[in-house]
C-alpha positions as CSV (number, residue, x, y, z in Angstrom):
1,X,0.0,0.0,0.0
2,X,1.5,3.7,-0.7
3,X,1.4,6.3,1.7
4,X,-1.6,7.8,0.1
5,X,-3.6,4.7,0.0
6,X,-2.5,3.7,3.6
7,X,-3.3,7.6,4.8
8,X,-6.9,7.3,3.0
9,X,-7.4,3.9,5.0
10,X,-6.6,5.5,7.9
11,X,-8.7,8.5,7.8
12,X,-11.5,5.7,7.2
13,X,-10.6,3.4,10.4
14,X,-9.0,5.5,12.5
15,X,-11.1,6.5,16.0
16,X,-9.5,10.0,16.2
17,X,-10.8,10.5,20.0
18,X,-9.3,6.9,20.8
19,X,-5.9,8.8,19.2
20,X,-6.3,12.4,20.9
21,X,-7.5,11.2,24.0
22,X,-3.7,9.5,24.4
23,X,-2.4,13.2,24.8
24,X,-5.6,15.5,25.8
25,X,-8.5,14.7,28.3
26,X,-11.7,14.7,26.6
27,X,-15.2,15.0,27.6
28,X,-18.6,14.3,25.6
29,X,-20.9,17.4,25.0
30,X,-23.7,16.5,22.7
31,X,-22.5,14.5,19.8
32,X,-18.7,15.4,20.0
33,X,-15.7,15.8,22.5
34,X,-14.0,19.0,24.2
35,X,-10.5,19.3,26.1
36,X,-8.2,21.8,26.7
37,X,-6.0,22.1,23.1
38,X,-2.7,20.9,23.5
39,X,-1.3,23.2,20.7
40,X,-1.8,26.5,23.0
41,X,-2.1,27.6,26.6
42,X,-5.7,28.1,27.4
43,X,-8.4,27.6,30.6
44,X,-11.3,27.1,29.0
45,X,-11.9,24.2,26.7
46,X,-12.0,24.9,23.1
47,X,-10.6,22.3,21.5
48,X,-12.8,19.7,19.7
49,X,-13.3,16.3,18.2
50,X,-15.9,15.2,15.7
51,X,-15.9,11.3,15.8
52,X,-18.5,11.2,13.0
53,X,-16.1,13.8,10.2
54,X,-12.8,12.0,11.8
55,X,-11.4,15.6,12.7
56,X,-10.4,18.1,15.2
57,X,-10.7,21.9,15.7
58,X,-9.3,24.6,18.0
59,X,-11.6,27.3,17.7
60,X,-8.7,29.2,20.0
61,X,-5.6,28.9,17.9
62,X,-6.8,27.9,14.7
63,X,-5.3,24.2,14.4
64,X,-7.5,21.7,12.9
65,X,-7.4,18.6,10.7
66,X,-7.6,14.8,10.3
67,X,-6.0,12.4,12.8
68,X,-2.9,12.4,11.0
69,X,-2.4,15.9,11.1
70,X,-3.1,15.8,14.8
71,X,-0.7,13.0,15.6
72,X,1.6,14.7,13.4
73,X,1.6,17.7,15.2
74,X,1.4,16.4,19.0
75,X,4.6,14.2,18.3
76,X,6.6,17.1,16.5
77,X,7.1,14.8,13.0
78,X,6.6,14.7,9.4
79,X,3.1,14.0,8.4
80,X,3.9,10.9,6.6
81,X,5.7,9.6,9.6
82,X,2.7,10.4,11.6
83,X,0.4,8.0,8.6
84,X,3.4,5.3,9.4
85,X,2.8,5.2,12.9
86,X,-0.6,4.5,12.6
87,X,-0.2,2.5,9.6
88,X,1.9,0.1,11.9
89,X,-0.4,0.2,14.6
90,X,-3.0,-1.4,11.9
91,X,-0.4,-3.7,10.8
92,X,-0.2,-1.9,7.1
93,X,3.0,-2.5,5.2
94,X,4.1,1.2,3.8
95,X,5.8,1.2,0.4
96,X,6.6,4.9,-0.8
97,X,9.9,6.3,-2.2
98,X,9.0,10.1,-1.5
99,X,12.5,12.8,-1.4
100,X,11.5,12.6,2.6
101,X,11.4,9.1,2.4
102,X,15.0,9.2,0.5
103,X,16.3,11.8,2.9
104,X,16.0,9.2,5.9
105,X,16.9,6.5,3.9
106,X,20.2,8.0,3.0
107,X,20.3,9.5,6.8
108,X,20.5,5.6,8.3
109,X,23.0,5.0,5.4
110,X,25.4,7.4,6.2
111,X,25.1,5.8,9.7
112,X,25.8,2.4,8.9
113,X,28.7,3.8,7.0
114,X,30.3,6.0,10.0
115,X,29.7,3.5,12.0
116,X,31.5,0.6,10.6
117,X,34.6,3.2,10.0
118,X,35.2,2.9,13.9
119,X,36.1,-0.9,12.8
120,X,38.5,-0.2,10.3
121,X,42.1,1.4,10.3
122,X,40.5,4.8,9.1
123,X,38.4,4.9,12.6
124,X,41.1,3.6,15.0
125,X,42.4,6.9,16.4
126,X,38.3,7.8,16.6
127,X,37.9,4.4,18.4
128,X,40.6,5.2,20.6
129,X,39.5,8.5,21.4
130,X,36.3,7.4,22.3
131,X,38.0,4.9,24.5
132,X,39.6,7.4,26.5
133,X,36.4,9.1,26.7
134,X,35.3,5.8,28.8
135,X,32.9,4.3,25.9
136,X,32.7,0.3,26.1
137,X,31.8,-1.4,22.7
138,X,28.3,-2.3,23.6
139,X,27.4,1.5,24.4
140,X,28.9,2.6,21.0
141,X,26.6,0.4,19.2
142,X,23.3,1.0,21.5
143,X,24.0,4.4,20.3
144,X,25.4,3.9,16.8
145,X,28.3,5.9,17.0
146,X,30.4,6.6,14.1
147,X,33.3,8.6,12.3
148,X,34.1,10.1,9.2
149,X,37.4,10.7,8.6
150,X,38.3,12.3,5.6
151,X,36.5,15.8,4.1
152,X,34.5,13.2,1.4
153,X,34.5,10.2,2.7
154,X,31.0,10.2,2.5
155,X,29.8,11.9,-0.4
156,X,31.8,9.3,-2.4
157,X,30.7,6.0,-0.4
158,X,26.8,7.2,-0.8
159,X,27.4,7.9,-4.7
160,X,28.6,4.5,-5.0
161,X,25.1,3.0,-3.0
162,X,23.3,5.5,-5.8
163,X,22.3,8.7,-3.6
164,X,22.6,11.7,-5.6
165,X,24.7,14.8,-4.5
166,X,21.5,17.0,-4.5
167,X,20.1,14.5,-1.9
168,X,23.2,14.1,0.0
169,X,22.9,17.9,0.7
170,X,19.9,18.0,1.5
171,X,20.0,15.7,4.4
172,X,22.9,18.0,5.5
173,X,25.9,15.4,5.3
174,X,27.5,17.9,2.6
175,X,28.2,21.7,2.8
176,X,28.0,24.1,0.7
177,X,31.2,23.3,-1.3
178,X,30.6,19.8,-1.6
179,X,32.6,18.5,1.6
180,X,31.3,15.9,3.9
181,X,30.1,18.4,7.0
182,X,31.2,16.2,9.8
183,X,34.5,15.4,8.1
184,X,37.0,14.4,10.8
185,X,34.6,13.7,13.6
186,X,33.2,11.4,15.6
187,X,29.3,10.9,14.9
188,X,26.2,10.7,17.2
189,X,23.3,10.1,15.6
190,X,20.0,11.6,16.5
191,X,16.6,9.6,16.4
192,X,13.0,10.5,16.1
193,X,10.2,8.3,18.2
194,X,9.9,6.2,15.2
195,X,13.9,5.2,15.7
196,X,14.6,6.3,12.2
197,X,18.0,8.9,12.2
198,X,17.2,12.4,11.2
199,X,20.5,13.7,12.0
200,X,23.9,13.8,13.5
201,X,25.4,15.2,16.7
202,X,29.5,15.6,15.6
203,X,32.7,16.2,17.8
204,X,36.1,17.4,16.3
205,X,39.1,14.8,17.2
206,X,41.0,18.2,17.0
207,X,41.2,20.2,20.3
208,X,42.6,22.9,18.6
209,X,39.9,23.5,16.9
210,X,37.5,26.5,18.2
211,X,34.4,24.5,17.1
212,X,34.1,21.2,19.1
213,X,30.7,20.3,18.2
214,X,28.3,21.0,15.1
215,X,24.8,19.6,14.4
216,X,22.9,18.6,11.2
217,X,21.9,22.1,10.4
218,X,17.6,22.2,9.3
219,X,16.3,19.9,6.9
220,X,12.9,18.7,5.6
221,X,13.7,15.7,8.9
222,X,15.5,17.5,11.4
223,X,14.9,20.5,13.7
224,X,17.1,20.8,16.7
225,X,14.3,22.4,19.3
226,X,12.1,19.9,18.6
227,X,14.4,16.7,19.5
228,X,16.1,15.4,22.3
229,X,19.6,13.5,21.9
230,X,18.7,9.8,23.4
231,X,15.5,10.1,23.8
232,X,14.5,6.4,22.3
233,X,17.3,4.9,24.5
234,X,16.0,6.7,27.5
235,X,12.5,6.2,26.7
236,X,11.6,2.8,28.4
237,X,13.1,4.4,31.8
238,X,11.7,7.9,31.5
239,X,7.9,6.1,31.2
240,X,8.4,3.7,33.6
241,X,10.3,6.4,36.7
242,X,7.9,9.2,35.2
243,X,11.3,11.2,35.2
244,X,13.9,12.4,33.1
245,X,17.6,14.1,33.8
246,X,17.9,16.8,31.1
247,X,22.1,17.2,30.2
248,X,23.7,19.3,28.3
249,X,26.2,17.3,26.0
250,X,26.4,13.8,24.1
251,X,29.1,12.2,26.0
252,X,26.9,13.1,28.9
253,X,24.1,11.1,27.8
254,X,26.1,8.3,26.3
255,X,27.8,8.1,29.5
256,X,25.7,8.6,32.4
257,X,23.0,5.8,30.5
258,X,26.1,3.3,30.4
259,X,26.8,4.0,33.6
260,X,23.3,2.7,35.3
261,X,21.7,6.0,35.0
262,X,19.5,5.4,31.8
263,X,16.6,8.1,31.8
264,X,18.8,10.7,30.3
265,X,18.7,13.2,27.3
266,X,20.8,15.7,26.0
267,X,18.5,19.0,25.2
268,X,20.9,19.6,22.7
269,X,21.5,23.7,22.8
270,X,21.7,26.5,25.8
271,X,18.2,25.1,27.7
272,X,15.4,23.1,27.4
273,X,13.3,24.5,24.3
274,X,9.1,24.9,25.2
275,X,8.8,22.1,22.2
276,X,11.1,20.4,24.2
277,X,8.9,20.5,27.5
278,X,6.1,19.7,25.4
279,X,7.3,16.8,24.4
280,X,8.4,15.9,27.9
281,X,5.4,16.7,29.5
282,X,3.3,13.7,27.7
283,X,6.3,11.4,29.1
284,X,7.1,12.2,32.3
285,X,6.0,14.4,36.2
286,X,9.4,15.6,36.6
287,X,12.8,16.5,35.2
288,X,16.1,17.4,36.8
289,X,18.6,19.7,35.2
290,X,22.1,18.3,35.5
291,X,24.0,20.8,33.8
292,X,27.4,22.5,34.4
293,X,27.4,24.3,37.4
294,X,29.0,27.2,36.2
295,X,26.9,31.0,35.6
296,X,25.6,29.7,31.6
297,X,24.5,26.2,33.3
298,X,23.1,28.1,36.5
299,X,21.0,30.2,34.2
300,X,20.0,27.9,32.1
301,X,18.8,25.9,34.6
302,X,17.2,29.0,35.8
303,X,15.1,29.9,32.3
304,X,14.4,26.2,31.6
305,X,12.8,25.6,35.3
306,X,10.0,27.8,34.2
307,X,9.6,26.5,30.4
308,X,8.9,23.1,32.1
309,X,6.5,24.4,34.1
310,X,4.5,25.9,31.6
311,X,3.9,22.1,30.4
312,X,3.3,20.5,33.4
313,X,6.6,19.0,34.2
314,X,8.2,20.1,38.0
315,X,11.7,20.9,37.6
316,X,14.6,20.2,40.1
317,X,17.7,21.1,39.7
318,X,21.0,18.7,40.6
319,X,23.9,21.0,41.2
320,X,27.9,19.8,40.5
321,X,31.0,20.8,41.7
322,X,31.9,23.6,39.8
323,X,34.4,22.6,36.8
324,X,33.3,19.1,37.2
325,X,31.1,17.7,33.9
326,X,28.4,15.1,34.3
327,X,30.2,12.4,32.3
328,X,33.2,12.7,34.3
329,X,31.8,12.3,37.3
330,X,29.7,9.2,36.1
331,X,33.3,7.6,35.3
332,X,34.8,8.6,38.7
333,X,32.5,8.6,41.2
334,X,28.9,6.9,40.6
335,X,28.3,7.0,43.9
336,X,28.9,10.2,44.0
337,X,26.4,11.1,41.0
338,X,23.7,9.0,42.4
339,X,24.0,11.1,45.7
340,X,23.9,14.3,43.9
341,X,20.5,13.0,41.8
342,X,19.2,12.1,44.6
343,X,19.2,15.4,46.2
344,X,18.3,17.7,43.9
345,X,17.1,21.5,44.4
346,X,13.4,21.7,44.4
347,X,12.2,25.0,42.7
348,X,11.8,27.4,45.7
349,X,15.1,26.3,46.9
350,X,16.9,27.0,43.5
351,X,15.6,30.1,43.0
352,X,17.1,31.1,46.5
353,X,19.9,30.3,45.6
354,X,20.6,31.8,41.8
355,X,18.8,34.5,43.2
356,X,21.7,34.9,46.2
357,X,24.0,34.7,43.4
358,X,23.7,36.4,40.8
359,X,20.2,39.2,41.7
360,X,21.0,40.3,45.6
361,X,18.4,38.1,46.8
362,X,14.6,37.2,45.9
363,X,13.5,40.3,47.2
364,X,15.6,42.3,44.8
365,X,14.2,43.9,41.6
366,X,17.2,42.4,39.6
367,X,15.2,39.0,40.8
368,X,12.1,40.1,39.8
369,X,13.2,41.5,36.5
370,X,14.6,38.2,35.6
371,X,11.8,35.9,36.9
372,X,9.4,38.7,34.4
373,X,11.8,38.3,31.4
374,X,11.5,34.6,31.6
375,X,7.8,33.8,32.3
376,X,7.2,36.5,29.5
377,X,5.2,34.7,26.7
378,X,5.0,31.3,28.1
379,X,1.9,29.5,28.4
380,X,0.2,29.2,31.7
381,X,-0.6,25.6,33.6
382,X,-1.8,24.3,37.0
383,X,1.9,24.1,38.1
384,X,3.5,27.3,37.0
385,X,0.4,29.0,38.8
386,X,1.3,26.8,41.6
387,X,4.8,27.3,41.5
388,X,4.3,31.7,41.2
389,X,1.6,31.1,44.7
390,X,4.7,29.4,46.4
391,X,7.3,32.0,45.4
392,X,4.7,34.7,46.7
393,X,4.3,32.9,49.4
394,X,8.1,32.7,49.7
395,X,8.2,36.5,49.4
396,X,5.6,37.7,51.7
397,X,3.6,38.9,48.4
398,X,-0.1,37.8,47.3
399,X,-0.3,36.2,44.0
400,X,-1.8,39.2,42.6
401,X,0.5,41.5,43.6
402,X,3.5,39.2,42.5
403,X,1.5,38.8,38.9
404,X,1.3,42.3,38.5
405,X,5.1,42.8,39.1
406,X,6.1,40.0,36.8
407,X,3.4,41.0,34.0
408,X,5.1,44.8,33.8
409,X,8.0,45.4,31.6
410,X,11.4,45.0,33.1
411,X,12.2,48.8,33.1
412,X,9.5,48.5,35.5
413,X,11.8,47.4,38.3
414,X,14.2,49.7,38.1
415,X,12.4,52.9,38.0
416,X,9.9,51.5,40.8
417,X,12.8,50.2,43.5
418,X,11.3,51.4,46.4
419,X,7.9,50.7,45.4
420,X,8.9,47.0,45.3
421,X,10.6,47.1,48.6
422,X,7.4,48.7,50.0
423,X,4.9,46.0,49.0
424,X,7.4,43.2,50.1
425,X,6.9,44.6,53.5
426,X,3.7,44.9,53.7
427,X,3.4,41.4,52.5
428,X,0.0,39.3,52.8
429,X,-0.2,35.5,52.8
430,X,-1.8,33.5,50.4
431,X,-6.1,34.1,51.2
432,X,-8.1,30.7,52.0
433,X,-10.6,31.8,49.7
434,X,-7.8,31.5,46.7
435,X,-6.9,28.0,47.9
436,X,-10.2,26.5,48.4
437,X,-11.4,27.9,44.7
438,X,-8.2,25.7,43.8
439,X,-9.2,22.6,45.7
440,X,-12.9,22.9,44.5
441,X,-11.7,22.9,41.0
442,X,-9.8,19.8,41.4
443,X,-12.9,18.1,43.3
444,X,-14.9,19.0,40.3
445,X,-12.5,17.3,37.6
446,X,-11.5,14.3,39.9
447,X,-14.1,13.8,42.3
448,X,-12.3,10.5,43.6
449,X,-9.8,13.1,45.4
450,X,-12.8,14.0,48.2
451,X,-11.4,11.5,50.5
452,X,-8.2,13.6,51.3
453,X,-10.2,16.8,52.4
454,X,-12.9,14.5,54.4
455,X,-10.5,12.0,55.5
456,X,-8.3,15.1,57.1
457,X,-8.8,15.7,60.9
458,X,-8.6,18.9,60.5
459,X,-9.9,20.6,57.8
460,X,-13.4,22.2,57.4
461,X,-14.7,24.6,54.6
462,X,-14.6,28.4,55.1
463,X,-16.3,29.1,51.9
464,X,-19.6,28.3,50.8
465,X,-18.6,27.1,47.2
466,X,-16.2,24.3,48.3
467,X,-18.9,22.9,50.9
468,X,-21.3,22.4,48.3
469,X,-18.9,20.7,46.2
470,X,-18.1,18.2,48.5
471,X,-22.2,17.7,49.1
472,X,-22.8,17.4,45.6
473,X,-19.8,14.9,45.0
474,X,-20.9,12.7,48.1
475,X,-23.9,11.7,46.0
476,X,-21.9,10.8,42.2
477,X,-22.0,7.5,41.4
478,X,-20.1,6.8,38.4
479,X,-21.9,3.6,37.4
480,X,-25.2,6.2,36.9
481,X,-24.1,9.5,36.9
482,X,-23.4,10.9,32.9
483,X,-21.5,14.4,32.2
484,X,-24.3,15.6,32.2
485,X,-26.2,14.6,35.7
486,X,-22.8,15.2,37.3
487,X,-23.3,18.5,36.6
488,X,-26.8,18.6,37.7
489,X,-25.5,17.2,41.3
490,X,-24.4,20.8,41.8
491,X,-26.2,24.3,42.7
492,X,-26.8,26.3,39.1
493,X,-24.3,29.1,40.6
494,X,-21.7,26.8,40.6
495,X,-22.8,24.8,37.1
496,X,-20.2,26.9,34.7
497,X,-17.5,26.4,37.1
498,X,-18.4,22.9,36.7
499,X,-18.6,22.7,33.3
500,X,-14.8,24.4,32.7
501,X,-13.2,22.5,35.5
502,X,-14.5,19.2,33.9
503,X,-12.6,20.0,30.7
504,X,-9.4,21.6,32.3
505,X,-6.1,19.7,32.2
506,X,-4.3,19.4,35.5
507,X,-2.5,16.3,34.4
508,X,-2.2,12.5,35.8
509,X,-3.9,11.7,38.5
510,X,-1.1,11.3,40.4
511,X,0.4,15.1,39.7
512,X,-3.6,16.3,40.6
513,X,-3.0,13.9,44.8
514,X,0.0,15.9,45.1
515,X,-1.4,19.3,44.0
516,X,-4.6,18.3,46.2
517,X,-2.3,17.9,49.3
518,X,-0.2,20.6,48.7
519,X,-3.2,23.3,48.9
520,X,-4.3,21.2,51.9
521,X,-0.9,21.5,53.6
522,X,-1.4,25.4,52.5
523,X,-4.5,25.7,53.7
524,X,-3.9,23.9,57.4
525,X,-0.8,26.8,57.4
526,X,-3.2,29.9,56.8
527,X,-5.3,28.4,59.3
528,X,-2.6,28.3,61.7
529,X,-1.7,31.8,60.5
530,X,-5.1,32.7,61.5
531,X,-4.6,31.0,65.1
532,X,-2.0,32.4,65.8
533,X,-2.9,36.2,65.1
534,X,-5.6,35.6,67.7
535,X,-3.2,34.4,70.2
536,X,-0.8,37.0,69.3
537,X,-3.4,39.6,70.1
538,X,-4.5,38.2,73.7
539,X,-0.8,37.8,74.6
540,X,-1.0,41.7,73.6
541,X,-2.9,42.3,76.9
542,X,-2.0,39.6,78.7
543,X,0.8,37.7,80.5
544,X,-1.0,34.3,80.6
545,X,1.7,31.5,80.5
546,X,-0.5,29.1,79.1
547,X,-1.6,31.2,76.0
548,X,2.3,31.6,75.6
549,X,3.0,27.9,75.6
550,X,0.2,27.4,73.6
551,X,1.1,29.7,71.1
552,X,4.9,27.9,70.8
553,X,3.0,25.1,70.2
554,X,1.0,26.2,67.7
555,X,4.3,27.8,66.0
556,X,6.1,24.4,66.0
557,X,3.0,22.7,64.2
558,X,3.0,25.6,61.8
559,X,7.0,24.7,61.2
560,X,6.4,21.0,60.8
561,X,3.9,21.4,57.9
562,X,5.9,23.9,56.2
563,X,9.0,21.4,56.4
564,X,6.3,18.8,55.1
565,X,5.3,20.9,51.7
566,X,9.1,21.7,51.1
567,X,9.7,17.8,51.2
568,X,6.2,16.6,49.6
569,X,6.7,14.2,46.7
């Protein structure tokens, strides 16, 4: 069958919401499905599936198509790799000779051909070199690693297997002059989800060279933001741990995976690119940056945190000796590493610390200049909202007040110093109201989550809007209950805040229990808050030991939960 037959077949036998519901959360209204699109940040759902006409439509950005464009899309490929995908998944044999099609063919050519250099006389000093480097045989073939040595080398081997020039260059193995464009380096090549190479990662044998490492520049295949250097090796791991460590460099990949640590990618440029997240997002809960710890790691670290945010993924941040690289460590010290993994920086703690560094502190305008420059334009999600609450929290400020400073320009900052310093100290906590809108939303969307609020000792309902929603949720049956007489369970008042927190995105299940006890753990400390001020103000005109005592208590339970949500998993 040819890619336009199989493509037709599949628009035929496809279920696109069996397809899109794999990456977006879907929910029947009337005769087709809504979710919150995945191609754009948005809060309420406009992003929809017609199961009858086999396609989808974001009346928010625009996007819409068949099931192939939307796998195509979601998985940052070529459309016909997105019909080969699903042709596989139907068990439909593909037979198309397409210039894409020839560009990856002679891609995994030139791959065989590198590779099997490294066996030969013309790769020994490459072999030896990677040797040194700490590579063992099996890890150069699980990653394919290869070398050209000469300046056409391969533009002459691929002639002979009947590749034209014109193709040659235009899977960027040739420059413009006609010289093989990794000539004299050692190889790594880069793979898309469907394991086919799409490019090359290269490293010059000569260190006197200014330009150690060069990439396949952009070609009809290959993108650099949109891939992630050993991402099908780390794959299995990343799915199964729901975690990733994002590196800077191949050997760093290559290395740390041989060395036991196998959910590793390289992101391949400065930081983690938002296509990047995106694509990380749909794999895993969490990544930790393990880059250099010198001031371009440290920031990049710093920018990336909040890119992975914007997709749903928490970001830590593991933190080296300075001077030491990640594959040299692996080598030396494993032990060592492992510890270091183990105890990363969670994102309140990082910032703390950059901020000490490099900003005069999180109070400082430099801080909040940079934390505005590098939220700018991102998409908003569950976590980054969570994450900017925590930081006001952190800083004394109320959400609102910290959103308005990191919504204004930069210049902002430095012309309104003092102003800054003024509402930092006349700081607010978080309001319970804010909190419980949060939890109610959650209820709403994942009413199986009531247990932690009831099962809680403690907690009881200051608003009127979260009590009904745990009445109306203690009488859903799923077995009888459809979208639609859920909704009915509730007050009308509350129905369109039903209706959008049904369709909103706030992940697994398991990211949506830890956001649920985290606003419960913030809630018990504004309660405490509230305790406390009371106390506060009877030890004003009183000398009562007891109401002392009781208010050290009170103090020291305060502390403990606040230890609690620093160390919450």
């Amino acid at each position: 069958m040819t890619i336009d037959e199989a493509a037709v077949y599949i628009r035929n036998n496809v279920d696109i919401v069996e397809v899109v519901s794999r990456y977006v959360s879907l929910k029947k209204v009337g005769r087709n499905y809504f979710g919150l699109c995945p191609f754009h940040s948005e809060k309420t759902p406009s992003f929809s599936v017609n199961p009858s006409k086999g396609i989808f439509k974001c009346f928010g950005c625009g996007e819409g198509g068949d099931v192939i464009k939307f796998l195509s899309k979601i998985e940052n490929t070529t459309y016909r790799e997105a019909v080969k995908m699903l042709a596989a998944e139907l068990g439909i044999a593909i037979d198309e000779n397409t210039e894409t099609e020839k560009i990856l063919q002679v891609l995994e050519e030139a791959r065989r051909l590198m590779n099997g250099v490294l066996l030969t006389r013309s790769g020994a000093l490459a072999l030896s070199y990677l040797s040194n480097r700490g590579l063992k045989a099996e890890t150069i073939s699980t990653f394919g690693l290869g070398y050209d040595p000469t300046r056409d080398f391969l533009q002459k081997a691929l002639a002979k297997k009947g590749f034209s020039a014109d193709l040659v260059r235009k899977a960027g193995l040739t420059n413009s002059i006609g010289n093989d464009f990794f000539g004299g380096r050692i190889v790594f090549p880069i793979e898309n989800l469907s394991r086919r190479t799409i490019g090359f990662g290269a490293r010059t044998l000569d260190d006197t060279n200014p330009v150690k490492y060069l990439n396949t520049g952009e070609t009809p295949v290959f993108k650099k933001s949109l891939v992630l250097y050993g991402l099908t090796q780390a794959l299995p791991s990343m799915e199964k741990t729901k975690s990733v460590v994002l590196v800077e460099g191949y050997f760093d990949a290559v290395v740390l995976s041989q060395e036991g640590f196998p959910n590793v990618v390289a992101i391949l440029g400065t930081t983690v690119t938002p296509e990047q997240s995106r694509l990380l997002g749909r794999k895993v809960r969490r990544a930790t940056f393990l880059l250099d710890s010198d001031d371009a790691g440290i920031m990049a670290a710093f920018k990336g945190c909040f890119v992975l945010l914007s997709q749903n993924v928490e970001p830590l941040v593991a933190l080296l000796p300075e001077g030491v690289d990640p594959d040299e460590m692996a080598l030396r010290s494993k032990n060592k590493l492992s510890e270091v993994l183990s105890a990363p920086l969670d994102l309140l703690k990082f910032l703390e610390f950059s901020s000490t560094k490099y900003f005069g502190g999180m109070r400082s305008p430099e801080f909040l200049e940079a934390l505005s420059q590098n939220l700018r334009g991102l998409p908003t999600s569950p976590l980054l909202e969570m994450a900017i609450n925590e930081l006001g929290e952190k800083l004394g400020l109320e959400a609102k007040t910290l959103q308005s400073f990191l919504s204004s320009r930069g210049s902002r900052f430095k012309h309104d110093e003092e102003a800054t310093t003024n509402a930092v100290t006349t700081r607010k906590p978080v309001d319970v109201e804010s909190i419980e809108e949060q939890m109610a939303r959650l209820l709403i969307n994942t009413p199986e989550l009531s247990n932690i609020l009831i099962e809680d000792e403690y907690f009881y309902p200051y608003t009127p809007g979260l009590r009904e929603v745990l009445d109306a949720i203690k009488d859903w049956d799923p077995e009888k209950h459809t979208a639609q007489k859920y909704v009915e369970l509730f007050p009308p008042y509350l129905r369109d805040l039903v209706e959008e927190s049904m369709l909103e995105n706030f992940g697994t299940y398991e990211q949506k229990e830890k956001m649920l006890k985290e606003l419960l753990g913030r809630w018990r400390v504004k309660d405490l808050d509230n305790y406390i001020g009371k106390l506060r103000a009877q030890l004003a005109n009183s000398h009562d030991e007891g109401l002392l005592e009781q208010l050290q208590e009170v103090l020291s339970e305060r502390d403990e939960i606040s230890r609690q949500l620093q160390g919450l998993e």
